[in-house]
C-alpha angles and dihedrals in degrees: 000000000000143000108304113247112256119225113255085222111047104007090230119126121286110221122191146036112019095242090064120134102185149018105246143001094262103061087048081060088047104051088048096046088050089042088055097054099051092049087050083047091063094043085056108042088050102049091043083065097042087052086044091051098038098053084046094051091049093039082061109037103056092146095056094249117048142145132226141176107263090222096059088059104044087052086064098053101266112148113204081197096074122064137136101228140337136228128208119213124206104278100056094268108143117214119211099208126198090198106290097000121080139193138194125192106240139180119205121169084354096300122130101240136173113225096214115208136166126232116269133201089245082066093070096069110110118218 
């Protein structure tokens, strides 16, 4: 036959059925352990940034439609990459939106802004 599989834990030779991943039991425990905190890792690191964005959007918008310089945002922490849904308006504009709170990229006398809304209940329709 031919070169026995290693195990992607510990290197040492895997024995047994052919469809077997790793050594022991334990590095199986291992891998999965190890698999589990980098995927908790991720979870956490995005909805670190939703909460952060979120707080941010609100902390701006308090009449409900605003704009604000996108810079002034971003220098505050605030990450236009991460977002929970989106809603298109009628014209073709497309809404990021962190739950309630909502932003479009905007330029107005050639500086990069964010228009700032909140959800309304119009938003709901489905089309």
């Amino acid at each position: 036959m031919g070169n026995p599989k290693t195990c992607p834990v510990c290197e040492g030779p895997v024995i047994g059925r052919s469809d077997k991943k790793f050594c022991s039991i334990k590095c199986r425990s291992i891998n999965q352990y190890e698999n589990r905190q980098i995927n908790e890792a991720f979870y956490l690191k995005v909805d670190r940034q939703l909460k952060i964005n979120r707080k941010l959007l609100k902390k701006y918008n308090r009449s409900g439609y605003t704009t604000i310089r996108k810079s002034e945002l971003i220098e505050e922490g605030f990450n236009p990459k991460f977002f929970t849904h989106y809603w298109k308006n009628q014209k073709g504009d497309v809404y990021l939106f962190v739950y309630e709170y909502g932003f479009l990229k905007i330029t107005k006398m050639g500086k990069e802004k964010y228009l700032l809304i909140t959800w309304q209940d119009y938003m709901n329709v489905l089309k």
